[in-house]
N, C-alpha and C positions, 0 to 999 in steps of 0.2 A: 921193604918199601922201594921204592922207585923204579915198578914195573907196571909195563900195560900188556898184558899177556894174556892171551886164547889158550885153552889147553882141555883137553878131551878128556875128561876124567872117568876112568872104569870099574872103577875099585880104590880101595882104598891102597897107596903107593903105586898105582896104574895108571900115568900120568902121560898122555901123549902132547908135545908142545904143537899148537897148528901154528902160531904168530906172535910176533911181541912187534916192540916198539925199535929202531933200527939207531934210536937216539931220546931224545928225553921221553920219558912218559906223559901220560894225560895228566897226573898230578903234577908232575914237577911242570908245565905247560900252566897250569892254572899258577902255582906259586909264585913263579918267575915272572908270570905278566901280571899278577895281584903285585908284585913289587916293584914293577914298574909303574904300575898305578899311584904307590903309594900307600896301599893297605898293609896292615900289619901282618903279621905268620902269625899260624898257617893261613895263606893265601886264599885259598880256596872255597872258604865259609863267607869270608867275605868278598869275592868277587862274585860268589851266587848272589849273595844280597843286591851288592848294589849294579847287579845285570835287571836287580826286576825294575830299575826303572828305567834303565835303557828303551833306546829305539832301535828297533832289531834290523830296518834300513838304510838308517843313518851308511855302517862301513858292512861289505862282505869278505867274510876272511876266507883262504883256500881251504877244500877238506882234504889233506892230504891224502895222497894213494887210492884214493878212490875211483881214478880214473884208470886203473891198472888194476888187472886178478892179482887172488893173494889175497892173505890175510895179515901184511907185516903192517905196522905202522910207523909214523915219523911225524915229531910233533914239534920241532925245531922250529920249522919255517912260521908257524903260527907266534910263536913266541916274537923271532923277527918282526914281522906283521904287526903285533902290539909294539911292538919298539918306534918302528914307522909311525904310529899314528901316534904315539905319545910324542915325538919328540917333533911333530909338524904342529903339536899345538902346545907350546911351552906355557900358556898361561891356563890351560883348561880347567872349566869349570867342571863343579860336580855331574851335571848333564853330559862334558864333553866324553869323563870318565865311567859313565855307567852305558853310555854307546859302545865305548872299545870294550866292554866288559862283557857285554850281551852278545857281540857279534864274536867273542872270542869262547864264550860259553857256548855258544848255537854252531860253532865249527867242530868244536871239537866233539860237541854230543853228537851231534852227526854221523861222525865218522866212530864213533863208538860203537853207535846202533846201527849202523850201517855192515861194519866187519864182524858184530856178534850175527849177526843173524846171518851173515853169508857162511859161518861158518857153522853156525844151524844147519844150515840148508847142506852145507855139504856134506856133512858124517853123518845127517838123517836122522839126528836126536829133535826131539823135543821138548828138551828141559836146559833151561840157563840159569845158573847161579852166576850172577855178583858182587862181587864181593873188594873193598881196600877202601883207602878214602875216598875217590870219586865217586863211589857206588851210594855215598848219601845224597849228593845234589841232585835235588826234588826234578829239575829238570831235564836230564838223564833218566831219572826213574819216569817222569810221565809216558815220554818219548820211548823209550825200549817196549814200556808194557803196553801201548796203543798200536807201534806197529810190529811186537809179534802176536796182539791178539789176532792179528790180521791174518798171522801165519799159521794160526794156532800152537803158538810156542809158550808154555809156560816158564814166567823168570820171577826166581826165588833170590831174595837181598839178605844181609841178616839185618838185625835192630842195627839203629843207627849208633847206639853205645859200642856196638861192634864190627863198625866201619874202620874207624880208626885203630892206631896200635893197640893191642891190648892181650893180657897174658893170657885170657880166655880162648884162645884161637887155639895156642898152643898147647893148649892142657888139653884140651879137645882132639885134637891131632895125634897127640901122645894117648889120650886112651882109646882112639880109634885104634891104633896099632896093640894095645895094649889088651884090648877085648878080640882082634882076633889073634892073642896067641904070643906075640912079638915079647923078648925081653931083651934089653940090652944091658951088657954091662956095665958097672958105674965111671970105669975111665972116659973121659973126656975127650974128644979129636976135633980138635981145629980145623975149621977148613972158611977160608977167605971167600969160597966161591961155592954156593952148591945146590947145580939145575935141579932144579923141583924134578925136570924126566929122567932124571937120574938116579931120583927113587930105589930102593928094591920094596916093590910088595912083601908083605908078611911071609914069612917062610923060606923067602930068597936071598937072605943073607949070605 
């Protein structure tokens, strides 16, 4: 959890990083301003809710780095931004709250769809999985798969029971490795830190 990460996948354990996040994630982004709000954890279910009755002109928030090539991202400053408008209106009402919701939801999908597909465009693939917990909000999903049908880019999500944590990810993962050939053995090795492109493919033990 608490990654917004691009990564070119080849195979299975063949993992090239293109971008991440340079500071919070998209998720922790939605979290931290759903608790600014006021809404309960996890954050993020309910700031998609009460964005839909937002007015999406009321506030425009920044799309970070998208004024610059690259594919890093940086989701800080948005979080700021929802700080800013919550604390210039200390009495807000439910309307004042589903405004900073929707314009905090419409930046940040933005800049989602905007860095997946440029990085479509540059390694010349035409297929996007997404996948963790922001990959359920309906509004992310509309927006990605309207403008890469544009691009002719197919993108694959999984069910929304498996957006969020869950031990199915990793059973899955483990018999990927496990159907082509990998065995390890049952000692255990800790490790506090460990980049997904640091992988070894099956065989390269």
């Amino acid at each position: 959890g608490g990654h917004t990460m691009l990564i070119e996948c080849a195979g299975v354990g063949r993992y090239l990083l293109l971008g991440e996040t340079r500071d919070d994630a998209a998720g922790e982004a939605f979290d931290k301003s759903a608790k600014l709000l006021g809404l309960p954890y996890p954050g993020g279910p309910h700031l998609a809710r009460l964005a839909e009755t937002g007015r999406p002109s009321r506030y425009v928030f920044p799309r970070p780095m998208l004024d610059r090539p690259g594919l890093e991202f940086s989701f800080s400053g948005l979080k700021t931004a929802v700080l800013h408008a919550v604390r210039a209106l200390p009495d807000a009402s439910h309307q004042d709250r589903a405004d900073i919701a929707i314009a905090l939801q419409d930046a940040v999908v933005d800049t989602l769809v905007a860095k997946s597909l440029r990085a479509v465009a540059q390694t010349g693939l035409d297929t996007l999985v997404v996948s963790g917990g922001v990959s359920a909000n309906r509004c992310l999903r509309a927006r990605l798969e309207s403008a890469a049908a544009k691009q002719g880019v197919r993108v694959y999500y999984p069910r929304l029971e498996f957006c969020t944590d869950n031990a199915a990810m990793i059973a899955v993962a483990g018999h990927a490795r496990l159907v082509a050939g990998e065995r390890d053995p049952a000692g255990i090795r800790a490790r506090a830190h460990w980049p997904l492109d640091s992988l070894n493919p099956p065989g390269n033990l």
